[in-house]
N, C-alpha and C positions, 0 to 999 in steps of 0.2 A: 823092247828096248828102243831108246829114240836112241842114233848119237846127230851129236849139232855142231856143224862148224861155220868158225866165225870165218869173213874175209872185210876188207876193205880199209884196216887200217895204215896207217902210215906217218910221214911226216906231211906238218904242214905248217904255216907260217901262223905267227899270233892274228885273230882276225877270219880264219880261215873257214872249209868246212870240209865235212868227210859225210860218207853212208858207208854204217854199216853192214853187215847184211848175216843173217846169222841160217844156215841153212840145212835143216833137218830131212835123215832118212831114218827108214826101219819104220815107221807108223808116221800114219799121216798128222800135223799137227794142229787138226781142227778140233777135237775136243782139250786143247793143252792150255793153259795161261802159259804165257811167255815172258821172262824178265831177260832185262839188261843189269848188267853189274859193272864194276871198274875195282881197280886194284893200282894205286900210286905206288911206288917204290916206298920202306920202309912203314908202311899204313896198308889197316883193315881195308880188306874187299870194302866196297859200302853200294847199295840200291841206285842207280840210277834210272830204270823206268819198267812200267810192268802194262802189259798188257792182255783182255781176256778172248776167250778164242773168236768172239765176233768184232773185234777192235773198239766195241763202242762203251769201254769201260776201260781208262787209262788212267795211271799216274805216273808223278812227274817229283824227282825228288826236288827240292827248293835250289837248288844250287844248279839245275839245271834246267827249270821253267823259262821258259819263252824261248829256248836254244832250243832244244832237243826236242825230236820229236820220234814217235816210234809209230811202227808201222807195222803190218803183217799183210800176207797175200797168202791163204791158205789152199790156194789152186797151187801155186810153186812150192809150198810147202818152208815158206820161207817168212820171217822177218826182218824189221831193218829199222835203224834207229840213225837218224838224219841229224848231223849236229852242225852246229850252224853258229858264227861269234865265237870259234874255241880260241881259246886264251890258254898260256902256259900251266896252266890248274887242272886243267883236264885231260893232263899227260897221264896215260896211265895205259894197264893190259884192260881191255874191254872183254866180258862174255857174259857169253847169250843164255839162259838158264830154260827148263821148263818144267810141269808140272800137271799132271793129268786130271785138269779140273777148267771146265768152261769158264767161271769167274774168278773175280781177287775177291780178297780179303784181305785184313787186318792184316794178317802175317806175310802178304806177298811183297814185303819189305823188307822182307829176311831173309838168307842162304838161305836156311836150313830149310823152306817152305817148298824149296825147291829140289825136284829128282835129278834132272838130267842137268847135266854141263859139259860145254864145249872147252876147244882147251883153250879160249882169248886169242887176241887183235890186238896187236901193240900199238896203239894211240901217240903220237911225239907232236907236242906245239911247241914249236921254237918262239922264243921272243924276238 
C-alpha cells in the first residue's frame, strides 16, 4: 500500500505561483509512475501532468505547457508540480496519483491507470 499526501496549496493572486508537493509512505516510490490531477468545481477530474520513476519521461497536458512543471525527488520520496502564470482557470482540488510501473503510457492520461490517490490540495487563483 502507498498512501500520498498532497500539501502546498492555497490562495494566490491571478499571475501567481505555487509548488505542490505530493508525498508518499508505505513503499518507497521509485519504482511508481506518478501523475498530477485537478478537479474544478462542477467538472471532471481531468490529467494535468505524469511522470516516470526516473523523471526523464514527462507529460504535460496542453492547458498547462510552459506553466507547470512536475518533478520528483525519490530520495524524500516525494514529488512536486511547480505551477507558475496561474490564472483563475486553474482553480481547482489538485492530487497526486501513482501507479506501480517505472514508465507511462498511452493510458497515463487516465484516472483509471492509476492505483493510489491522495486526498487533493485545494488550489484558489483569485482575479
Amino acid at each position: 500500500q502507498v498512501q500520498l499526501v498532497e500539501s502546498g496549496g492555497g490562495l494566490v493572486q491571478d499571475g501567481g505561483s505555487l509548488r505542490l508537493s505530493c508525498a508518499a509512505s508505505g513503499r518507497t516510490l521509485k519504482s511508481y509512475a506518478m501523475g498530477w490531477f485537478r478537479q474544478a468545481p462542477g467538472k471532471e477530474r481531468e490529467f494535468v501532468s505524469a511522470i516516470k520513476w526516473s523523471g526523464g519521461s514527462i507529460d504535460n497536458a496542453d492547458s498547462v505547457k510552459g506553466r507547470f512543471t512536475i518533478a520528483r525527488d525519490n530520495a524524500k520520496n516525494t514529488v512536486y508540480l511547480q505551477m507558475n502564470s496561474l490564472n483563475p482557470e486553474d482553480t481547482a482540488v489538485y492530487y497526486c496519483a501513482a501507479r506501480f510501473q517505472i514508465g507511462l503510457s498511452n493510458n497515463s492520461y487516465s484516472e483509471s491507470w492509476y492505483t493510489y490517490w491522495g486526498q487533493g490540495t485545494q488550489v484558489t487563483v483569485s482575479s
